[in-house]
C-alpha positions in Angstrom: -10.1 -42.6 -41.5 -9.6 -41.6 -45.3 -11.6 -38.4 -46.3 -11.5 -36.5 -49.4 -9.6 -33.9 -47.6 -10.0 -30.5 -50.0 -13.9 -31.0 -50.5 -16.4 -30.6 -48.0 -20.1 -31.7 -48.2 -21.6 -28.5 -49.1 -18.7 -28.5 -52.5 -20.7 -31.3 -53.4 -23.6 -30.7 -53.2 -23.0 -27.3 -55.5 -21.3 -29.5 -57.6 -24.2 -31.9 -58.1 -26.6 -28.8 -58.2 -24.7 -27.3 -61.2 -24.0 -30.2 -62.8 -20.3 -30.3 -62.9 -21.0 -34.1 -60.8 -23.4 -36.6 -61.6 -24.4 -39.1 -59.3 -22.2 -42.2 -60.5 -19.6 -40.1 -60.7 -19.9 -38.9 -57.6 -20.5 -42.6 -56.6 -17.1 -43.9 -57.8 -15.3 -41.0 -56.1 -16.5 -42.4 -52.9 -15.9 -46.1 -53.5 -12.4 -45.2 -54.8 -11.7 -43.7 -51.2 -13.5 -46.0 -49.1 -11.3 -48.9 -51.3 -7.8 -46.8 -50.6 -9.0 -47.1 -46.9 -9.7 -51.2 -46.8 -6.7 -51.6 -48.5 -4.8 -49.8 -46.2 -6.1 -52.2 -43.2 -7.0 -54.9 -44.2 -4.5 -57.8 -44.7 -5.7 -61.3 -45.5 -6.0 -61.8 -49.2 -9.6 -60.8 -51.5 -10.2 -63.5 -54.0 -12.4 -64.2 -56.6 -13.9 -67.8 -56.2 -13.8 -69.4 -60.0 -14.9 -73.0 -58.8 -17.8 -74.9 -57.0 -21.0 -73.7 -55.5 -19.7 -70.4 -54.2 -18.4 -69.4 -57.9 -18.3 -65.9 -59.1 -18.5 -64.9 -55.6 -15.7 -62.6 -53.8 -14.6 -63.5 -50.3 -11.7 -63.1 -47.7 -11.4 -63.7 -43.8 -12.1 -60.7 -40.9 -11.9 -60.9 -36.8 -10.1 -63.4 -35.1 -10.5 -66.1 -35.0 -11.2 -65.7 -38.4 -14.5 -65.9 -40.4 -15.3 -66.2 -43.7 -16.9 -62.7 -45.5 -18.7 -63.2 -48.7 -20.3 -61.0 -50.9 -21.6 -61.5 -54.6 -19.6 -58.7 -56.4 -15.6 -57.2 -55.7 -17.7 -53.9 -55.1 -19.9 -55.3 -52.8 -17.3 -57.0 -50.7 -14.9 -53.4 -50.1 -18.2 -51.9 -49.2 -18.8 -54.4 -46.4 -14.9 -53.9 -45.1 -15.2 -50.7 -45.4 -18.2 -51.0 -42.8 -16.8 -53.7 -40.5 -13.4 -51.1 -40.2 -14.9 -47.7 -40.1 -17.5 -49.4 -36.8 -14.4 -50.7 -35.2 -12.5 -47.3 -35.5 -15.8 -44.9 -34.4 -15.9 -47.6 -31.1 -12.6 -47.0 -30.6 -12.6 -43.4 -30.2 -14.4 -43.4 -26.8 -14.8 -40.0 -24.8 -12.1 -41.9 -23.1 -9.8 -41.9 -25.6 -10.6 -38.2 -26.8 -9.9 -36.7 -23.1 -6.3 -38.4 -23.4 -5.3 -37.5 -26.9 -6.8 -33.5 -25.6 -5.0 -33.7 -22.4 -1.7 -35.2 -24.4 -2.2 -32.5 -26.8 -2.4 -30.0 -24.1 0.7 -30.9 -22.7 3.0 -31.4 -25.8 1.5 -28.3 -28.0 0.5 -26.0 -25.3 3.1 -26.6 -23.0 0.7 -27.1 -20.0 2.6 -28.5 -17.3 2.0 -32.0 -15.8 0.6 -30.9 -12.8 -2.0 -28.6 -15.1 -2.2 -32.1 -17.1 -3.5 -34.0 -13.7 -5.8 -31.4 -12.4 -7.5 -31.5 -15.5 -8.3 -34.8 -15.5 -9.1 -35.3 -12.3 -11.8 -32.8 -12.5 -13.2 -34.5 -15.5 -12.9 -38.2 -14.0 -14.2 -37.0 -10.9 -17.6 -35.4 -12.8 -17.7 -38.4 -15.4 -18.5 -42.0 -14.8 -16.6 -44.8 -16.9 -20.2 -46.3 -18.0 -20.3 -42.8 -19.6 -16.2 -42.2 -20.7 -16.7 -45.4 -22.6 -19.1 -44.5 -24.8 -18.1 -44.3 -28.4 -17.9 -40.3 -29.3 -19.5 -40.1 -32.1 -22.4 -41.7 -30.6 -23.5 -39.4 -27.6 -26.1 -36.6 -28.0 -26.8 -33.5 -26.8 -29.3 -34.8 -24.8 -27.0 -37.6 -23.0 -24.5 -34.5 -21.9 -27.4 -32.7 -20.5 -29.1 -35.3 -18.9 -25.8 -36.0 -17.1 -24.7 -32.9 -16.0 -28.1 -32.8 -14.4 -27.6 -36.3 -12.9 -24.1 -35.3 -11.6 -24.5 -31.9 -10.3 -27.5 -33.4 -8.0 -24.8 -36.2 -6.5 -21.9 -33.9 -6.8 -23.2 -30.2 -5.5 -19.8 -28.5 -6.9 -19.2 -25.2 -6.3 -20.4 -23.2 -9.5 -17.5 -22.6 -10.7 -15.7 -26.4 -10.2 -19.4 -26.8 -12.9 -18.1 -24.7 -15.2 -14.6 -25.5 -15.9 -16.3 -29.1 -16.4 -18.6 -27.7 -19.2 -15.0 -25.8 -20.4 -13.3 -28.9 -20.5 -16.3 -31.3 -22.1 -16.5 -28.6 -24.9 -13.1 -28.4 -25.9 -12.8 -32.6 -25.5 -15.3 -32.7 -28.3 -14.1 -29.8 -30.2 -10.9 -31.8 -30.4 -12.4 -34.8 -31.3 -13.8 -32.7 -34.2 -10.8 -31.8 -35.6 -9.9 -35.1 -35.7 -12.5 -36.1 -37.3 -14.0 -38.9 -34.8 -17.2 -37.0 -34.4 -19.1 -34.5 -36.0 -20.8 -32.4 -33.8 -20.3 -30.7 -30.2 -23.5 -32.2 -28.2 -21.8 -30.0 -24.7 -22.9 -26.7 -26.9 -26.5 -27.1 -25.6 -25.7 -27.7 -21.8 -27.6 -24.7 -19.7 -26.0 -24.2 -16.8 -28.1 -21.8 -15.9 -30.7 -24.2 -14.9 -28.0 -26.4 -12.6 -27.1 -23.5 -10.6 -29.8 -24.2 -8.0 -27.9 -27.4 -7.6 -24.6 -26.4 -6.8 -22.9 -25.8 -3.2 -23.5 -21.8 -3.1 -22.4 -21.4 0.0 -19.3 -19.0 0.8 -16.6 -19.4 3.2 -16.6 -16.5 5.7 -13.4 -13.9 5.7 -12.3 -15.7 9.0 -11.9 -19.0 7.1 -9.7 -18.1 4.6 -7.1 -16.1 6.2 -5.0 -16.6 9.8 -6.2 -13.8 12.5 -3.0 -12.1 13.7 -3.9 -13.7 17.1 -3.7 -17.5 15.1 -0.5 -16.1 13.5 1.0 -15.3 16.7 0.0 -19.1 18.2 1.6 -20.6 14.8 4.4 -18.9 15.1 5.1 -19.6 19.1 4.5 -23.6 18.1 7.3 -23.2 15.7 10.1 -20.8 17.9 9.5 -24.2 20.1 10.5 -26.4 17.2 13.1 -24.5 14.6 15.2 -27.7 14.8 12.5 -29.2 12.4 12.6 -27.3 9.0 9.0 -27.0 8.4 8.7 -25.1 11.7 10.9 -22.7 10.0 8.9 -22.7 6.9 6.2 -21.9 9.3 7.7 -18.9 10.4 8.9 -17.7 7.0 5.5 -18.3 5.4 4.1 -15.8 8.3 7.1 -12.8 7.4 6.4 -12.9 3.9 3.4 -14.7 2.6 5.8 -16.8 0.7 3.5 -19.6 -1.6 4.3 -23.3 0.0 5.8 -24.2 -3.5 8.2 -21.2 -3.1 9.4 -21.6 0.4 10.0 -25.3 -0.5 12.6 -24.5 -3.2 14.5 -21.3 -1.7 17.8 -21.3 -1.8 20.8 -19.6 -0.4 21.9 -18.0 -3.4 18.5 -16.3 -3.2 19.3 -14.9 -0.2 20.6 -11.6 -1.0 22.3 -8.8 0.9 18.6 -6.4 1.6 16.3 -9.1 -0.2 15.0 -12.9 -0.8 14.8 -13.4 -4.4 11.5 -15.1 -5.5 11.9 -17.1 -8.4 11.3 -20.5 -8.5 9.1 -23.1 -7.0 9.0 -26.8 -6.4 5.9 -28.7 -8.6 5.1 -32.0 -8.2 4.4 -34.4 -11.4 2.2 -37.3 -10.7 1.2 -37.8 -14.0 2.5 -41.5 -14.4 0.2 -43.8 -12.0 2.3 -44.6 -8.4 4.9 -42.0 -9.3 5.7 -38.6 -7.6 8.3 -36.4 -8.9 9.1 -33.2 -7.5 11.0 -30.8 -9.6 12.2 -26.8 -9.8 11.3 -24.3 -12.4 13.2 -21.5 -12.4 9.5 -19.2 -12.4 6.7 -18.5 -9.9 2.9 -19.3 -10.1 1.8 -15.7 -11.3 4.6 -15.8 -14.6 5.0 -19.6 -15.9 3.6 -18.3 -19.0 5.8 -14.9 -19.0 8.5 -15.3 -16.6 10.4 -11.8 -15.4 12.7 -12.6 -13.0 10.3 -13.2 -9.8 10.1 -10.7 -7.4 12.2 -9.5 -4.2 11.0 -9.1 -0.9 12.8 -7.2 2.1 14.4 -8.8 4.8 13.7 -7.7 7.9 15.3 -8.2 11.9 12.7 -11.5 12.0 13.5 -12.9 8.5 17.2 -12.4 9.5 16.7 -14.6 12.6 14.8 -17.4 10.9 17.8 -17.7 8.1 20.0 -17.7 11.2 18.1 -20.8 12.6 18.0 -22.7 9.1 22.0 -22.2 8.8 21.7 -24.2 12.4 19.9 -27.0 10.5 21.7 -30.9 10.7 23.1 -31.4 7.2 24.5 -29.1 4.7 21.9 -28.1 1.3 21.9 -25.4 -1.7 18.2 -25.3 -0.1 17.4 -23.1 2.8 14.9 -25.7 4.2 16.1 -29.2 4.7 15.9 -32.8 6.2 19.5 -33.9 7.7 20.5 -36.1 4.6 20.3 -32.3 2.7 17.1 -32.8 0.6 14.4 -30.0 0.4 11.2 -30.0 1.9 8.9 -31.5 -0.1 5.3 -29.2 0.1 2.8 -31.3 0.3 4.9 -32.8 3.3 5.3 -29.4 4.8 1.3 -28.5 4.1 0.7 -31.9 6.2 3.1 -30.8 9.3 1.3 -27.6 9.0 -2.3 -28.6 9.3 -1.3 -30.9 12.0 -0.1 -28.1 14.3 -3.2 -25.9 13.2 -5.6 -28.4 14.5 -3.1 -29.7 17.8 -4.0 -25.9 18.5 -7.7 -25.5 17.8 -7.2 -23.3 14.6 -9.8 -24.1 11.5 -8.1 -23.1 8.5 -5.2 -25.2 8.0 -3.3 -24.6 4.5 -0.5 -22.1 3.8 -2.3 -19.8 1.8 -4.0 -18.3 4.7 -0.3 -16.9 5.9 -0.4 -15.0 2.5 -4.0 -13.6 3.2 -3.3 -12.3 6.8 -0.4 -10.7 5.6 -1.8 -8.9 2.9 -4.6 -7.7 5.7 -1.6 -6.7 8.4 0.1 -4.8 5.0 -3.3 -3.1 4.1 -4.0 -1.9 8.0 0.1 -0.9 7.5 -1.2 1.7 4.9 0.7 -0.3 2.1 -0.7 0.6 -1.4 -2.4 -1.9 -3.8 0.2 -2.0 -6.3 3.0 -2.4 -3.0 0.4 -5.0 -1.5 0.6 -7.1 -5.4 4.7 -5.9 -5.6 5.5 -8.0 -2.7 3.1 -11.1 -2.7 3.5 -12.0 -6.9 0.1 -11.8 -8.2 -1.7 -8.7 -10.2 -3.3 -5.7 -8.2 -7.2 -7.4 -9.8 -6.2 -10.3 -8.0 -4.9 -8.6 -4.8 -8.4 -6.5 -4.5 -10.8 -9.4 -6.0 -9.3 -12.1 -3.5 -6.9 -11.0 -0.9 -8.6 -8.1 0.4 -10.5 -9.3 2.7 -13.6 -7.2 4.7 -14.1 -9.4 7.1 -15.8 -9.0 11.0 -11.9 -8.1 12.2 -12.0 -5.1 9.5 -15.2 -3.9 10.6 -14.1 -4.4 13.8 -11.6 -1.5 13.3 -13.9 0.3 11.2 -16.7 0.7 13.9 -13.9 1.3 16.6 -12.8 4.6 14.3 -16.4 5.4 13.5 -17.7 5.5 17.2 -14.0 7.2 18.6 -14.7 10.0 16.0 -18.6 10.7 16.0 -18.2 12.8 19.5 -15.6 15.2 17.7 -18.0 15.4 14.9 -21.0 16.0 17.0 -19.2 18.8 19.3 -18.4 20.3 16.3 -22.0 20.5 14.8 -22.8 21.2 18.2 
């Protein structure tokens, strides 16, 4: 829609107050845009009837099938185009069509990646009904966006923060749709979230269900010595070594396989982002730098990583990828992350998903006396991260802990003694 694009409302209104503006002349400014903006749209012809009982009248046709609009004066008859256009423009620009042109904006100016793309809007079609995404933007209050996010987070119970990113997303849908000038204000700005936390699913998964226990680690890795003629076995076993990501492992290749080290630098992603189509690419970049890549990172090889490369050279088929089907393809992850969870489950083990090779390791590097910074060095992720979510105090670290305290307290009592 045509605006007057240098002068906002409040110009105006210190032009009318001092005078530089009177009212018609203000008037005609208006009419002159809203005029530039029929005339842009509208096609059919605007005639002035000169004959017979609808004489000195102005008409033309709108819709279709057509219909006859008719209005006394030439003014009169822009003014009701200019209404009939500028409603069917504001219903067009749904919260629907705002969350698309945001996400598309995300991906083409921001250089999210399509995987980022899909996640996003999963989250917010998975939080917002269509009854609601078809609203016209302009048209939904403050009041609407709380009343929902009251009415979802009762049927939903999301964790707390699944409700925030939500509110993150809804805020900057609007603040976009802002900028483009389909609505004026941000009605998410008043949501309290505060008052929904009650709501949510507060509960927290214990220490045991996020990581492997060395005991589960050893089963895993047992099922897969008896199956190292299927790739993903080996994937297993490699994922247990080095807390390699599933994305990672997936995309290793041979010329990453150097003479002391595997180099870590790429990783398989999957874009989904076109309805019945999965493509799976590599990026030469790991999760922790795809917005500042630096080369990845190296980890050690060892007498047991050196026996599982030996195994995936005895692989059927011949692949640049260290892990492969016969025919030479790589594995694809979320193929791999099914085997795995089926041979968690055939042996009685809860957690299921490959991340939980990264957190016991990080717990068999930490009882090894490896540093934070050495811990972060080998896994790919900052030291925060490493001590806010891999460093786990679970029952199997106070396990130890009370083992030490109890073999030391006789020593120390002899010795107060």
């Amino acid at each position: 829609m045509i605006s007057l694009p240098s002068i906002s409302t409040s110009d105006i209104m210190l032009l009318l107050e001092r005078g530089a503006v009177n009212a018609d002349i203000f008037k005609d400014m208006l009419f002159t845009t809203k005029k530039t903006y029929v005339d842009e749209i509208h096609k059919a012809s605007i005639t002035h009837i000169e004959n017979g009982k609808k004489a000195g009248k102005w008409k033309t046709y709108i819709g279709n099938p057509r219909k006859e609009l008719l209005r006394s004066t030439e003014k009169e008859l822009y003014e009701a185009l200019y209404t009939y256009y500028s409603e069917q423009e504001k219903a067009s620009y749904t919260f629907r069509y705002a969350k698309e042109a945001w996400l598309d904006y995300k991906l083409t100016n921001q250089n999210r990646s399509p995987q980022t793309i899909q996640d996003y809007r999963y989250v917010i079609d998975k939080f917002f009904p269509d009854n609601f995404q078809s609203q016209c933007l302009s048209d939904i209050t403050d009041e609407n966006v709380e009343r929902l996010f009251a009415q979802r987070t009762k049927a939903l119970i999301p964790k707390e923060g699944s409700l925030k990113k939500v509110l993150q997303y809804t805020k900057a849908i609007f603040d976009f749709g802002i900028r483009k000038k389909w609505c004026y204000i941000n009605p998410a700005l008043t949501v309290d979230l505060s008052n929904l936390y009650s709501l949510c699913d507060n509960s927290i998964k214990t220490d045991d269900e996020k990581e492997f226990s060395p005991e589960e680690v050893d089963k895993l890795k047992t099922e897969a010595f008896n199956r190292v003629d299927n790739p993903r076995a080996l994937i297993m076993l490699m994922a247990a070594e080095t807390g390699m990501r599933s994305a990672e492992l997936c995309s290793l290749k041979w010329e990453d396989i150097e003479t002391n080290y595997i180099h870590i630098h790429r990783q398989q992603l999957l874009d989904n982002t076109v309805k019945g189509q999965r493509r799976y690419y590599e990026v030469l970049y790991t999760k922790d730098e795809r917005k500042h890549p630096h080369g990845g990172r190296r980890f050690p090889k060892t007498p047991e990583i050196d026996n599982i490369l030996e195994l995936a050279r005895a692989l059927k088929g011949n692949s640049a990828y260290v892990f492969h089907d016969p025919d030479g393809a790589w594995i694809k992850k979320d193929g791999y992350g099914q085997y795995l969870k089926k041979r968690c489950r055939a042996l009685g083990i809860e957690t299921t998903n490959n991340h939980a090779f990264r957190m016991a390791l990080n717990s068999k590097l930490i009882h090894e006396g490896y540093s934070p910074a050495e811990r972060s060095l080998l896994l790919g992720h900052s030291v925060e991260t490493n001590e806010r979510h891999y460093s786990l105090a679970d029952r199997r670290t106070l396990g130890d802990i009370r083992s030490r305290m109890l073999k030391e307290k006789p020593d120390s009592l002899s010795a107060v003694g």
